[in-house]
SEDORO-125804 format. One record per residue: x, y, z of N, C-alpha, C, O in turn; residue in three letters; residue number from 0. Coordinates in Angstrom, 2 decimals. Atoms other than C-alpha are relative to their C-alpha. Layout:
BEGIN
[[X; Y; Z]; [X; Y; Z]; [X; Y; Z]; [X; Y; Z]; 'ALA'; NUM] ...
//
This chain:
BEGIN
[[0.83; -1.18; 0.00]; [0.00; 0.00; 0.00]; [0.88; 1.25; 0.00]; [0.69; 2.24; -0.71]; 'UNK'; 0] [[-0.96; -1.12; 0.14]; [2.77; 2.21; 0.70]; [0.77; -0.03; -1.36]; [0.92; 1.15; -1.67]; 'UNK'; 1] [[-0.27; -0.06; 1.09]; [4.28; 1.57; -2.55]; [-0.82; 0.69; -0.84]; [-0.51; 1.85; -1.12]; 'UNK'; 2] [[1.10; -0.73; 0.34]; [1.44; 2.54; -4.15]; [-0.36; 1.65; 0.31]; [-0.38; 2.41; -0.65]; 'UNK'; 3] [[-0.05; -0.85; -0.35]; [0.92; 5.46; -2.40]; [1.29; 0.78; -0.74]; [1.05; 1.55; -1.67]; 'UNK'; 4] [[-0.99; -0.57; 0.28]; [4.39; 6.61; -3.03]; [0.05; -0.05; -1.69]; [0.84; 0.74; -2.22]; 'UNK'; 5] [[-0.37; -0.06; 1.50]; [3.97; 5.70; -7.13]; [-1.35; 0.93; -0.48]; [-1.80; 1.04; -1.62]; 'UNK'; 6] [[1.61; -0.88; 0.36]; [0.58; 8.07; -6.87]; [1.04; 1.45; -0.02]; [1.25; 2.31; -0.88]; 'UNK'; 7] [[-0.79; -1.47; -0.35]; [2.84; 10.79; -5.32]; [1.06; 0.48; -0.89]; [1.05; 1.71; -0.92]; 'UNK'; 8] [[-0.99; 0.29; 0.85]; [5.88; 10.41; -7.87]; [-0.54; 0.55; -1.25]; [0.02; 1.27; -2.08]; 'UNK'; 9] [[0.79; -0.40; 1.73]; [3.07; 10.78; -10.81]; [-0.63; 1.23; 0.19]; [-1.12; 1.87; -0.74]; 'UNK'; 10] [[0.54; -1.45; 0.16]; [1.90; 13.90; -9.30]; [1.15; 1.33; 0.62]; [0.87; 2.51; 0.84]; 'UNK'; 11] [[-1.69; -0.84; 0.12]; [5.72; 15.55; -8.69]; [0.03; -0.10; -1.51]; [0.44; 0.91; -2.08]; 'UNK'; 12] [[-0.72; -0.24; 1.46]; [6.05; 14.52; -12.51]; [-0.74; 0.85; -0.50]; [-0.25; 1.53; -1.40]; 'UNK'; 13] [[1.41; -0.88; 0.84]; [2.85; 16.43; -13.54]; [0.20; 1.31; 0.15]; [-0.09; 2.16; -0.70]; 'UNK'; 14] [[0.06; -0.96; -0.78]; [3.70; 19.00; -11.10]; [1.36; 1.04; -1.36]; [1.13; 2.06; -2.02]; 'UNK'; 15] [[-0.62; -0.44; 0.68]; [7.19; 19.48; -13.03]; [0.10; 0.29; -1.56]; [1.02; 0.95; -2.04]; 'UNK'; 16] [[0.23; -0.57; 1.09]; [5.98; 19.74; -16.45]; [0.03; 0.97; -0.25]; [-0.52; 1.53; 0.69]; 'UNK'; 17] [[-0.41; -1.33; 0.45]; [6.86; 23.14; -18.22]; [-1.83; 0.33; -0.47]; [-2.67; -0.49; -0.84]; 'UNK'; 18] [[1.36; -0.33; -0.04]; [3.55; 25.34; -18.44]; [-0.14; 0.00; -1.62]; [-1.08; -0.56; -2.18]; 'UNK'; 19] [[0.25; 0.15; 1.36]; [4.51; 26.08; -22.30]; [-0.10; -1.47; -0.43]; [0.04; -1.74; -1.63]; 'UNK'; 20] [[0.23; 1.42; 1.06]; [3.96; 22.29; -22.97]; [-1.21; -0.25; 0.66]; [-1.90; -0.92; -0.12]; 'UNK'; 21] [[1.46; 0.08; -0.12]; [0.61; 22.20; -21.00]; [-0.66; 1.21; -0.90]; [-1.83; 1.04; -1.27]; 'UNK'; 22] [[0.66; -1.10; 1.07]; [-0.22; 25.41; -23.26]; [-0.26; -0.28; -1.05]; [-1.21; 0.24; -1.63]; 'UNK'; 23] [[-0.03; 0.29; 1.43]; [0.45; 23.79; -26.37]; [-1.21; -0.79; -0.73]; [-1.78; -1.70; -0.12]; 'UNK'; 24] [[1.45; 0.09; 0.72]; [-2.58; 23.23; -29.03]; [0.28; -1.59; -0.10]; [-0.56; -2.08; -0.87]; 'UNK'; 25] [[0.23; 1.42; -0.01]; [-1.94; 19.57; -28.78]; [-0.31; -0.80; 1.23]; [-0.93; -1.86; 1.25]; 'UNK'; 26] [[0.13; 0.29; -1.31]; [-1.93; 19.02; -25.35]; [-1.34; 0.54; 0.24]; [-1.84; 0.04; 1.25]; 'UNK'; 27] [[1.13; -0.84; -0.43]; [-5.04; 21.11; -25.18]; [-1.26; -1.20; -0.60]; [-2.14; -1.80; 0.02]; 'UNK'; 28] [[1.11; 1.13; 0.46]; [-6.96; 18.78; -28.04]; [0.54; -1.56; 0.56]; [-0.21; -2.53; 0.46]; 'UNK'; 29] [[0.07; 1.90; -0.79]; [-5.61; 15.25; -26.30]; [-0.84; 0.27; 1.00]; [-1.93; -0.31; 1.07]; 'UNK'; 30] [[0.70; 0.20; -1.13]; [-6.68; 16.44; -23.06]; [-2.01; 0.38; 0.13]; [-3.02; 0.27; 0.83]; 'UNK'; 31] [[1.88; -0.41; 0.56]; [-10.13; 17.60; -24.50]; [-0.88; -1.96; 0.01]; [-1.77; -2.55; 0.64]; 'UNK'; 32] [[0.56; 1.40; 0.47]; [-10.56; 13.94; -26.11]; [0.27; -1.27; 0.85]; [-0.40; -2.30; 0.77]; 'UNK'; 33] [[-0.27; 1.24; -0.05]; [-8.74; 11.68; -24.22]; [-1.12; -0.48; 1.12]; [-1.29; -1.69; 1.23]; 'UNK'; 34] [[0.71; 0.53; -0.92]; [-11.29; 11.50; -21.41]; [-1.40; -0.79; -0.44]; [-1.80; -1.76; 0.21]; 'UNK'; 35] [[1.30; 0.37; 1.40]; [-14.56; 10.76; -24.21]; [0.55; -1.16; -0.21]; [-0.23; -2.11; -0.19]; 'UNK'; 36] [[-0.47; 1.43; 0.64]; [-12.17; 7.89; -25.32]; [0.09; -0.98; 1.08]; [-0.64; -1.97; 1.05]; 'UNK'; 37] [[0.54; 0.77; -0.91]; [-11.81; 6.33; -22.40]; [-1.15; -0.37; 0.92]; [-1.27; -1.33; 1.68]; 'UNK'; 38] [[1.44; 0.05; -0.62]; [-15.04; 6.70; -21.07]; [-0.78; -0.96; -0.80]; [-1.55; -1.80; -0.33]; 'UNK'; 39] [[0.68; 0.76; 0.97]; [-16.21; 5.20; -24.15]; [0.65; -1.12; -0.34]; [-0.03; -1.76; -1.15]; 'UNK'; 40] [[-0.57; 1.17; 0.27]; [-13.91; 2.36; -24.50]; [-0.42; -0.86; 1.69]; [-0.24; -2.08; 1.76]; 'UNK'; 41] [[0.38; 0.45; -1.70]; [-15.10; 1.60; -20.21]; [-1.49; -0.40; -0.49]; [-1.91; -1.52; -0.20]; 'UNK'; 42] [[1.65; 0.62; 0.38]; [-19.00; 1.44; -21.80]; [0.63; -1.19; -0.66]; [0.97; -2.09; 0.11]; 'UNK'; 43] [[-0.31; 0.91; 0.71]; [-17.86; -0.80; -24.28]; [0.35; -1.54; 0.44]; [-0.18; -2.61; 0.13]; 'UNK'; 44] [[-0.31; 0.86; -0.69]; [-16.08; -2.87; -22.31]; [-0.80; -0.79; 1.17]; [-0.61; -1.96; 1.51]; 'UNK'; 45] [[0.84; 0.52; -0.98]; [-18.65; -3.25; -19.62]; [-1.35; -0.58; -0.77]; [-2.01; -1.55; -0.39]; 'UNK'; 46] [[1.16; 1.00; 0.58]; [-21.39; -4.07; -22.07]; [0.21; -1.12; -0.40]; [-0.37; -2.08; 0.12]; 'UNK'; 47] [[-0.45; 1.21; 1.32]; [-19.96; -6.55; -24.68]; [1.21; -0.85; 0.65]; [1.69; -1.73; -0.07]; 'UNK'; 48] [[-0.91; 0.76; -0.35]; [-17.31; -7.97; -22.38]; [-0.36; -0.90; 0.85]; [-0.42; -0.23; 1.88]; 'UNK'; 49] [[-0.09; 0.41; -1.36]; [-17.96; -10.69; -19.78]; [0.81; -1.29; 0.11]; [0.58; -2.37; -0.45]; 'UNK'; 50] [[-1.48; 0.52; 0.23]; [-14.51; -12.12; -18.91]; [0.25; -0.29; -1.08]; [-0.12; 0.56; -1.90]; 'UNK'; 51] [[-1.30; -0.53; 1.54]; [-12.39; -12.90; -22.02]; [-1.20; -0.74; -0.70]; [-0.88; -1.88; -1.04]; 'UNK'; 52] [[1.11; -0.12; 1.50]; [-15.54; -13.29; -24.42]; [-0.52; 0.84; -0.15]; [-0.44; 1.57; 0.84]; 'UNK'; 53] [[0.73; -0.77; 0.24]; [-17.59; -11.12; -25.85]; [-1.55; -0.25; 0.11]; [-1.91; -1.37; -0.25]; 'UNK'; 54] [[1.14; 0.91; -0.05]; [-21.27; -11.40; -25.25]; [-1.09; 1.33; -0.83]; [-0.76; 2.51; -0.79]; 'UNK'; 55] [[0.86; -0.72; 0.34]; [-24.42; -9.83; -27.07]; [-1.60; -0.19; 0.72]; [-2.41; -1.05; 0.37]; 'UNK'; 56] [[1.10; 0.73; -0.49]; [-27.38; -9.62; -24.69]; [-1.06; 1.63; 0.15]; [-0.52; 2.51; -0.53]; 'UNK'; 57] [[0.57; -0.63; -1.05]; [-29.70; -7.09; -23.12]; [0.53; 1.61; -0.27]; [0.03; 2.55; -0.88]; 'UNK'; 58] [[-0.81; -1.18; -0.10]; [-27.16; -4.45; -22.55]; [0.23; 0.49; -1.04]; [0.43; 1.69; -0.86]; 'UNK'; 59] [[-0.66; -0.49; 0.93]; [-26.18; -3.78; -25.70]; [-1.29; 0.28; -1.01]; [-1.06; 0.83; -2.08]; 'UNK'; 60] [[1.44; -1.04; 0.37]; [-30.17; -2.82; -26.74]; [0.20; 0.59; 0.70]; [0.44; 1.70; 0.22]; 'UNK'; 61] [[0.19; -1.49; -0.80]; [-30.07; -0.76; -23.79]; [0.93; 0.87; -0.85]; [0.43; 1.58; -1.73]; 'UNK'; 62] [[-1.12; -0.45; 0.50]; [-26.75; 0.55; -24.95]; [-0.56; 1.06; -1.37]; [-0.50; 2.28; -1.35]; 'UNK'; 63] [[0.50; -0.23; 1.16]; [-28.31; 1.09; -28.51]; [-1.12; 1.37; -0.14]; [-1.15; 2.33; -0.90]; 'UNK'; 64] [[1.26; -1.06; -0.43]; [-31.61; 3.04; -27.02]; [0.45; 1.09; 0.75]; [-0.14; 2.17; 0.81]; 'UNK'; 65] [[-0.65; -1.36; -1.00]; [-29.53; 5.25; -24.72]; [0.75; 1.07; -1.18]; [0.65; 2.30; -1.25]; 'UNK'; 66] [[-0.87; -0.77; 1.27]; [-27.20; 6.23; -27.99]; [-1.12; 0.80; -0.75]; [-0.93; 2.01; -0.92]; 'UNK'; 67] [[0.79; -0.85; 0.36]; [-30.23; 7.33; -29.54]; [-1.05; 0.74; 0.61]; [-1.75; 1.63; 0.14]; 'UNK'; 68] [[0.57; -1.94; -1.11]; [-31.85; 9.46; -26.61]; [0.55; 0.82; -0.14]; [-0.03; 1.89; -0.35]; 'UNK'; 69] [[-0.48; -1.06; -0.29]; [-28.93; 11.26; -26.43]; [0.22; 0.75; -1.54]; [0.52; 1.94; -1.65]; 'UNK'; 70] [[-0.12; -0.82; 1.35]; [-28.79; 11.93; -30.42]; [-0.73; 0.42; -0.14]; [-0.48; 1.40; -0.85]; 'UNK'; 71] [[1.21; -1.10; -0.47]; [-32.14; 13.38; -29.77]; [0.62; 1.00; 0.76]; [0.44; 2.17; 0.43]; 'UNK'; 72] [[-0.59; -1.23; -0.95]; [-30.48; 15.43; -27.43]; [-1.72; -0.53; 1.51]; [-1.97; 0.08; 2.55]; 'UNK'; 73] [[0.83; 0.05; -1.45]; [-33.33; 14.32; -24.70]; [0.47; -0.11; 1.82]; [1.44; -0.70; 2.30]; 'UNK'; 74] [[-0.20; 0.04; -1.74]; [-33.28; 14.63; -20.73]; [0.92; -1.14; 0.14]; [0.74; -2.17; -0.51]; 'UNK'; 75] [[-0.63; 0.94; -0.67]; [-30.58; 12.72; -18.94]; [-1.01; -1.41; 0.67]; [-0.82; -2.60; 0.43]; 'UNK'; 76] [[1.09; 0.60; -1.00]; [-33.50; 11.15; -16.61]; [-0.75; -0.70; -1.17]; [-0.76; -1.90; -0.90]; 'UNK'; 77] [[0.21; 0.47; 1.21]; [-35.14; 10.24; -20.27]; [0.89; -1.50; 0.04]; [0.69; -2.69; 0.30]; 'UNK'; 78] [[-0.97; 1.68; 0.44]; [-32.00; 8.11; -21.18]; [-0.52; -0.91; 0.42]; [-1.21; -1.79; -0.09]; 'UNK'; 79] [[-0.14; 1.35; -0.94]; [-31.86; 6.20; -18.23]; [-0.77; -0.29; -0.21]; [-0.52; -1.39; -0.72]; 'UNK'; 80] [[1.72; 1.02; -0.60]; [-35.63; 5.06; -17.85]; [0.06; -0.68; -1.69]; [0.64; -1.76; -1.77]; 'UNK'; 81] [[-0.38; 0.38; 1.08]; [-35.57; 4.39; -21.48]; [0.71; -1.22; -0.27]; [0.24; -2.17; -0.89]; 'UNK'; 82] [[-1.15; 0.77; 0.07]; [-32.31; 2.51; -21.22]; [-0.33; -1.10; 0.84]; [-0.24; -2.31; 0.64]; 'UNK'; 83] [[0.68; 1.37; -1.07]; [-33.71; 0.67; -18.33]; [-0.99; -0.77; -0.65]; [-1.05; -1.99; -0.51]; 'UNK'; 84] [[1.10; 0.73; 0.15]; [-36.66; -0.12; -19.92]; [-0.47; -0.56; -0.87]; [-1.54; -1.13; -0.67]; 'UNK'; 85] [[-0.86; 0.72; 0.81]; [-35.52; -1.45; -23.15]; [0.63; -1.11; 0.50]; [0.54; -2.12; -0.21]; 'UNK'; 86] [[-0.90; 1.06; -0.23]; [-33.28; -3.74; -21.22]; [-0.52; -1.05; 0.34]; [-0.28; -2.18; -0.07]; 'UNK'; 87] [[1.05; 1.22; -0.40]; [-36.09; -5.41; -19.16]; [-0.94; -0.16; -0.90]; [-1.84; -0.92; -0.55]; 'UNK'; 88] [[1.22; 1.09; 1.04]; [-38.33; -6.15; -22.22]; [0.75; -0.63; -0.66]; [0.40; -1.77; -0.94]; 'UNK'; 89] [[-0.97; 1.24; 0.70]; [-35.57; -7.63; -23.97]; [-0.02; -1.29; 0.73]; [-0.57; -2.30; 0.27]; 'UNK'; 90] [[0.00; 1.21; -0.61]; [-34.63; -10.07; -20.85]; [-1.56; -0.48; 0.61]; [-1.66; -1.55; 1.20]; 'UNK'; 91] [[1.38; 0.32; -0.27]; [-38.58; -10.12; -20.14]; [-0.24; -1.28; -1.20]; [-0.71; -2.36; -0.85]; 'UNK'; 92] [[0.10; 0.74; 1.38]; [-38.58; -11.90; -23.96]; [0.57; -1.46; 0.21]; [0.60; -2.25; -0.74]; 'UNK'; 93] 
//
């Protein structure tokens, strides 16, 4: 645990010492824009279609499907979800 600790602290001295003109720079600006969208979206992905080392197609991945197109509506957050929920249980209702 203390290791750990100490390799948390190490990664935030290195962050710390980064030069401000290279956090300024127009590339650093669009990674740090995107990279959080990409992993966020590679974490859905993974939690729908993965369960341990197979891939599975069930349930989730209609919800998944119905939530993608609430939000390309642009509709209510609170929308999605119930939606997303409720898609999922008529599928495994089937």
């Amino acid at each position: 645990m203390l290791l750990t600790a100490a390799g948390c602290f190490g990664l935030k001295v290195a962050g710390w010492s980064v030069p401000s003109r290279v956090l300024d720079g127009p590339v650093f600006r669009v990674a740090a824009t995107l990279l959080p969208v990409a992993l966020l979206s590679a974490l859905v992905v993974v939690q729908v279609f993965g369960h341990g080392r197979s891939l599975t197609v069930d349930a989730r991945a209609v919800s998944l499907a119905v939530a993608a197109l609430c939000l390309w509506r642009r509709l209510p957050f609170i929308v999605v979800v119930v939606a997303a929920a409720a898609a999922a249980a008529a599928v495994r209702a089937l």
